[in-house]
Backbone bond lengths (Angstrom), bond angles and torsions (degrees), N, CA, C in turn:
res aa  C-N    CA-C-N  psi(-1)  N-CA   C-N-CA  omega(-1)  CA-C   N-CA-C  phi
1 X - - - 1.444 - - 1.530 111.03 -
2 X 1.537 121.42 -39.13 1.177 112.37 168.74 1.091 148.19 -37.33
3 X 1.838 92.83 -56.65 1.407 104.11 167.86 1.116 136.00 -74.84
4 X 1.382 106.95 -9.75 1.809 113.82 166.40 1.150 126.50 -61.57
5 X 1.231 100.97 -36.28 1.742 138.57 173.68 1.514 113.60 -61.94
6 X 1.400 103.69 -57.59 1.494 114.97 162.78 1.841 119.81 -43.79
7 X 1.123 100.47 -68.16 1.419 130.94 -174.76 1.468 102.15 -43.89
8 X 1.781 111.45 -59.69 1.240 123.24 -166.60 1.651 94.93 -51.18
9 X 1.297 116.36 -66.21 2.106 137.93 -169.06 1.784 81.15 -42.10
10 X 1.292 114.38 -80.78 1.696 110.04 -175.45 1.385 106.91 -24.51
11 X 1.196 130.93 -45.83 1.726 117.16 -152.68 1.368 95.28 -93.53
12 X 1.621 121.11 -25.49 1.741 103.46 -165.32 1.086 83.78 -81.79
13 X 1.661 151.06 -39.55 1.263 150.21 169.36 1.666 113.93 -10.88
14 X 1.225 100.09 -72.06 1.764 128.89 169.41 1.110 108.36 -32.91
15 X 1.794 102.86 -65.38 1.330 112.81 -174.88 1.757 122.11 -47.36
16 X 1.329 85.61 -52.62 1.778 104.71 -176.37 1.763 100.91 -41.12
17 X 1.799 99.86 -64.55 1.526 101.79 -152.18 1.308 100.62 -63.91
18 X 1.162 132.55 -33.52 1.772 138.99 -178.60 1.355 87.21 -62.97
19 X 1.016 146.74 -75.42 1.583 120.67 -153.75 1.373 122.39 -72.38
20 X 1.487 107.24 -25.79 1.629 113.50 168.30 1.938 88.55 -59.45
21 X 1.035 127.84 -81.64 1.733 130.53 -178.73 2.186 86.58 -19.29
22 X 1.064 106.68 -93.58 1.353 103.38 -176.85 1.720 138.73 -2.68
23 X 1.690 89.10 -59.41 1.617 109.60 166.10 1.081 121.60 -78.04
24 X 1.523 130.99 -24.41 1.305 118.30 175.22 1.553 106.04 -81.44
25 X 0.995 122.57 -31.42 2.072 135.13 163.86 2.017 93.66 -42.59
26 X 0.869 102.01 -54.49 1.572 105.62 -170.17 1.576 118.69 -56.04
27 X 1.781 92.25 -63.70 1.539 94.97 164.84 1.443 135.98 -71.63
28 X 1.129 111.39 -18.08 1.317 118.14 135.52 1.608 133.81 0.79
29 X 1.439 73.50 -102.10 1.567 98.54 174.69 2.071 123.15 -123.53
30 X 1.310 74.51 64.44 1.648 97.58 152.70 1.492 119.43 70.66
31 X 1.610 107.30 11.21 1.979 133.28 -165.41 1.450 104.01 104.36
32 X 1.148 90.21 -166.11 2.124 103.80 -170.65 1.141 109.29 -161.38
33 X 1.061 110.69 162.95 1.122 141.18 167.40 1.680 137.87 -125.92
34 X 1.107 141.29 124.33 1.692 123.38 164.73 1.140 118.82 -132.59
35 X 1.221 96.24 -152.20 1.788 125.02 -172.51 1.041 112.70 -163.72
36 X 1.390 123.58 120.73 1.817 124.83 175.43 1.155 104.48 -95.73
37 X 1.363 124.50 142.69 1.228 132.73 -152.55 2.088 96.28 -146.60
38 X 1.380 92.79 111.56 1.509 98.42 174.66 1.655 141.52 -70.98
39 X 1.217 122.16 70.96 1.742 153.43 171.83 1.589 90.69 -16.92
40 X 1.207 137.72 -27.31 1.923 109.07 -143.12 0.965 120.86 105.38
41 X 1.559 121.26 -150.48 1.404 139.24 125.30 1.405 116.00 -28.86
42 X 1.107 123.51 -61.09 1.674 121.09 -177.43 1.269 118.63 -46.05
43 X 1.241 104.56 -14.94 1.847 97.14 -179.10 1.734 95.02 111.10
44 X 1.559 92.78 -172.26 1.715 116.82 163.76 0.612 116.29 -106.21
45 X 1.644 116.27 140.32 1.744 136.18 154.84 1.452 120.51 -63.42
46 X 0.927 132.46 143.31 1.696 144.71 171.93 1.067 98.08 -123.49
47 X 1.719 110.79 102.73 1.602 115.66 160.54 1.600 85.09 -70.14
48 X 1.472 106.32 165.22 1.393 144.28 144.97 1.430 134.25 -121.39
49 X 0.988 106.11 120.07 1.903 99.30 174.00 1.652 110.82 -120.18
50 X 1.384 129.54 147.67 1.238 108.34 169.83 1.301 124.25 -118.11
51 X 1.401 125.40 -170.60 1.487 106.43 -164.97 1.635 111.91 -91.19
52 X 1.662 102.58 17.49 1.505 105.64 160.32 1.220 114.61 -115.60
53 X 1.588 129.39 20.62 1.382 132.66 -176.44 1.205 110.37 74.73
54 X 1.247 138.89 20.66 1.455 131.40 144.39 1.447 120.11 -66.08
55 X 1.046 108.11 151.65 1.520 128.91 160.94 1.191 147.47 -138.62
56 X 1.711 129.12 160.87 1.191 122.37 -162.17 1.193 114.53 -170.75
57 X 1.431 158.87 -157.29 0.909 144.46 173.71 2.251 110.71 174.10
58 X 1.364 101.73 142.65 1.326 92.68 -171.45 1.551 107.46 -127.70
59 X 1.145 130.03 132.84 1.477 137.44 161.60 1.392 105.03 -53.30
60 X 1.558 103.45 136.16 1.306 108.09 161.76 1.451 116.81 -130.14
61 X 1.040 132.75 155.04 1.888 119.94 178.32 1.480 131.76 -59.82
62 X 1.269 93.55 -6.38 2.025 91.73 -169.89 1.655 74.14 -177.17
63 X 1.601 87.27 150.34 1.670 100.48 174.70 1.719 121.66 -89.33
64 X 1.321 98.17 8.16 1.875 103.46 -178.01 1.892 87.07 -94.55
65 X 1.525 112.72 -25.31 1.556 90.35 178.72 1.887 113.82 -100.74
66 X 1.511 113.41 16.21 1.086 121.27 173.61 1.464 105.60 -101.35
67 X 1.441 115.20 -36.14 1.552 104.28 153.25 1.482 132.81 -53.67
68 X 1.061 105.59 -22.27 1.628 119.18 -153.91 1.553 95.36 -83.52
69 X 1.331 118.07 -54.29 1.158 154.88 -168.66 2.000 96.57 -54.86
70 X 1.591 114.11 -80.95 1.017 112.58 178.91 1.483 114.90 -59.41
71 X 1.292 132.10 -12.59 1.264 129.72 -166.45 1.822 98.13 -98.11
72 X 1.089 105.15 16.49 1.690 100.73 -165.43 1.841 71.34 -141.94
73 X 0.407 153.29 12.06 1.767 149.09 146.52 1.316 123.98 -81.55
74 X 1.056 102.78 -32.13 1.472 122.09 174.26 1.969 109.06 79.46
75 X 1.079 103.96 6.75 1.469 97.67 -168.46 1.724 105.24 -84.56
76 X 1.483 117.96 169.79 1.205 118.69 -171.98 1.753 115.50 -81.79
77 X 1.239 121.66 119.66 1.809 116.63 -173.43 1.413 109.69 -100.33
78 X 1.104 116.83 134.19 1.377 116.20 -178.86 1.568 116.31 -91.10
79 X 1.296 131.16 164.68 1.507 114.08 173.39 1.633 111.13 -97.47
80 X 1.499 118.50 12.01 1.198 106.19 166.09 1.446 90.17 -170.10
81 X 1.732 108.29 168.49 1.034 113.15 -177.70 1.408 120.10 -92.10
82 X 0.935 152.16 68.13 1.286 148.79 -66.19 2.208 85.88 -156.13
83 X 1.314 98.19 -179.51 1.557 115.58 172.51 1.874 99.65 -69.22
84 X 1.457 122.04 -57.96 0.940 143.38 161.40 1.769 110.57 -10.70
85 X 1.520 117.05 -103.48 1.321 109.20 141.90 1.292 138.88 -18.58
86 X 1.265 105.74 -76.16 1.487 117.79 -165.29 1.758 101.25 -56.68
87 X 1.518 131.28 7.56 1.087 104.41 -157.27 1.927 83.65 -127.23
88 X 1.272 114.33 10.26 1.157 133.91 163.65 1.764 127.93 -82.40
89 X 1.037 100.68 -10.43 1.673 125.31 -165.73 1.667 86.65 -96.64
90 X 1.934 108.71 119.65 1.297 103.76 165.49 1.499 103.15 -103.09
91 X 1.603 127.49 136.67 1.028 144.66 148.89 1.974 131.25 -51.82
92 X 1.102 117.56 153.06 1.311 101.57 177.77 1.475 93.13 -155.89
93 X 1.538 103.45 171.19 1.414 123.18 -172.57 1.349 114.33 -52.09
94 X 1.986 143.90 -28.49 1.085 159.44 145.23 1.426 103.79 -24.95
95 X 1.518 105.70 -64.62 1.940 111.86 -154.00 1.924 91.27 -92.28
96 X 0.701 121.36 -44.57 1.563 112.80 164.33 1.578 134.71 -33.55
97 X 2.051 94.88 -48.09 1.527 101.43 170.83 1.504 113.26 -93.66
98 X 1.139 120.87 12.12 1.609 131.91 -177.09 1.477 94.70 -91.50
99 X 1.393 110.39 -60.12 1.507 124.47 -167.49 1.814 103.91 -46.77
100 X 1.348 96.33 -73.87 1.569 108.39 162.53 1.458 153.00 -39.84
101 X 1.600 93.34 -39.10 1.198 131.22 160.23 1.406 108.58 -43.08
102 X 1.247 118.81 -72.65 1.368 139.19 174.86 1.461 118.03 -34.60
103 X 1.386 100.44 -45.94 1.441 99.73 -173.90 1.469 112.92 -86.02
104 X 1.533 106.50 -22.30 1.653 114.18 -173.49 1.152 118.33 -91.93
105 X 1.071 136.42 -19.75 1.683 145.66 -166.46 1.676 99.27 101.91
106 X 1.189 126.59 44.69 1.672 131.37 179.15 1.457 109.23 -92.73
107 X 1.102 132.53 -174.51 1.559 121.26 -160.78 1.802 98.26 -80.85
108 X 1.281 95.01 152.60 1.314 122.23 171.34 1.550 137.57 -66.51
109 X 1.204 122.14 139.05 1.536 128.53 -173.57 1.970 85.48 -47.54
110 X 1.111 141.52 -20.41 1.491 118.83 -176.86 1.296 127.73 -113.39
Protein backbone atom coordinates (compact mmCIF):
# COMPACT_ATOMS: atom_id res chain seq x y z
CA UNK A 1 0.00 0.00 0.00
CA UNK A 2 2.81 2.29 0.55
CA UNK A 3 4.23 2.21 -2.43
CA UNK A 4 1.18 2.82 -4.33
CA UNK A 5 0.81 5.69 -2.22
CA UNK A 6 4.31 6.63 -2.85
CA UNK A 7 4.17 6.13 -6.56
CA UNK A 8 0.72 7.79 -6.79
CA UNK A 9 2.55 11.49 -4.76
CA UNK A 10 5.57 10.77 -7.50
CA UNK A 11 3.23 11.02 -10.52
CA UNK A 12 1.00 14.04 -9.33
CA UNK A 13 4.55 15.44 -8.60
CA UNK A 14 5.35 14.98 -12.47
CA UNK A 15 2.13 15.99 -13.16
CA UNK A 16 2.35 19.32 -11.25
CA UNK A 17 5.94 20.27 -12.61
CA UNK A 18 4.87 19.48 -16.38
CA UNK A 19 2.06 21.73 -16.26
CA UNK A 20 3.77 24.53 -14.39
CA UNK A 21 6.57 23.74 -17.69
CA UNK A 22 3.22 23.94 -19.78
CA UNK A 23 2.01 27.40 -18.44
CA UNK A 24 5.02 29.11 -18.52
CA UNK A 25 5.24 27.78 -22.59
CA UNK A 26 1.76 29.47 -22.73
CA UNK A 27 2.54 32.69 -21.18
CA UNK A 28 5.20 32.90 -23.04
CA UNK A 29 3.92 32.95 -26.10
CA UNK A 30 0.54 34.36 -26.12
CA UNK A 31 -1.59 30.73 -24.69
CA UNK A 32 -1.26 27.15 -26.13
CA UNK A 33 -2.35 24.74 -27.39
CA UNK A 34 -1.54 20.71 -27.87
CA UNK A 35 -1.75 17.28 -28.58
CA UNK A 36 -0.55 14.26 -26.56
CA UNK A 37 0.81 11.94 -28.59
CA UNK A 38 1.37 8.23 -27.34
CA UNK A 39 5.48 7.15 -27.23
CA UNK A 40 5.02 3.36 -25.80
CA UNK A 41 7.01 2.70 -23.01
CA UNK A 42 8.61 6.12 -23.34
CA UNK A 43 5.78 7.85 -22.10
CA UNK A 44 3.79 10.86 -23.91
CA UNK A 45 4.59 13.61 -26.12
CA UNK A 46 3.06 17.12 -25.54
CA UNK A 47 3.03 18.94 -28.74
CA UNK A 48 2.83 22.65 -27.97
CA UNK A 49 1.99 25.44 -30.18
CA UNK A 50 1.61 29.00 -29.12
CA UNK A 51 -0.60 31.67 -29.93
CA UNK A 52 2.40 33.25 -31.77
CA UNK A 53 3.36 30.06 -33.67
CA UNK A 54 5.97 28.83 -31.53
CA UNK A 55 6.62 25.48 -30.64
CA UNK A 56 7.79 22.85 -28.42
CA UNK A 57 7.00 19.87 -26.93
CA UNK A 58 7.66 17.85 -23.55
CA UNK A 59 8.10 14.10 -22.64
CA UNK A 60 6.20 12.80 -20.09
CA UNK A 61 6.47 9.12 -18.50
CA UNK A 62 3.12 7.52 -19.11
CA UNK A 63 0.27 9.21 -20.90
CA UNK A 64 -2.32 9.19 -17.78
CA UNK A 65 0.44 11.74 -16.37
CA UNK A 66 0.60 13.68 -19.73
CA UNK A 67 -3.07 13.96 -19.46
CA UNK A 68 -2.99 14.93 -16.02
CA UNK A 69 -0.44 17.42 -16.66
CA UNK A 70 -2.20 19.25 -19.66
CA UNK A 71 -5.50 19.03 -17.97
CA UNK A 72 -4.08 20.97 -14.93
CA UNK A 73 -2.75 23.68 -17.46
CA UNK A 74 -5.80 24.48 -18.45
CA UNK A 75 -4.86 24.94 -22.09
CA UNK A 76 -6.96 23.59 -25.02
CA UNK A 77 -5.72 19.68 -26.30
CA UNK A 78 -6.57 18.56 -29.43
CA UNK A 79 -7.10 14.80 -30.30
CA UNK A 80 -4.80 14.97 -33.15
CA UNK A 81 -2.42 16.96 -34.73
CA UNK A 82 -4.34 17.74 -37.38
CA UNK A 83 -4.22 20.58 -40.55
CA UNK A 84 -6.18 22.60 -37.92
CA UNK A 85 -3.24 22.91 -35.47
CA UNK A 86 -0.57 22.07 -37.45
CA UNK A 87 -1.39 25.07 -39.54
CA UNK A 88 -0.80 27.29 -36.45
CA UNK A 89 2.92 26.33 -36.06
CA UNK A 90 5.16 29.24 -37.54
CA UNK A 91 8.25 27.89 -39.24
CA UNK A 92 11.52 29.75 -39.77
CA UNK A 93 14.68 29.71 -41.74
CA UNK A 94 16.55 27.34 -38.76
CA UNK A 95 13.69 24.46 -38.94
CA UNK A 96 13.46 24.68 -42.75
CA UNK A 97 17.35 24.15 -43.19
CA UNK A 98 17.30 21.37 -40.48
CA UNK A 99 14.34 19.75 -42.23
CA UNK A 100 16.29 19.87 -45.54
CA UNK A 101 19.43 19.72 -44.25
CA UNK A 102 18.75 16.26 -43.32
CA UNK A 103 17.79 15.11 -46.40
CA UNK A 104 20.64 16.94 -48.39
CA UNK A 105 23.86 16.49 -46.59
CA UNK A 106 23.06 20.03 -44.49
CA UNK A 107 24.45 20.29 -41.03
CA UNK A 108 24.06 17.63 -38.63
CA UNK A 109 21.99 16.65 -35.47
CA UNK A 110 25.74 17.55 -33.76
Amino acid sequence: MADTQQADTKAERTAARLAHRIGSFSKAHGGAEGQVAYLGQRGARIVLVGGDGAWGDIVAPSQAIAEKAVERSGITVHEAFDGELAAKVKTGRYEWSRMAGIQLGGPSNR
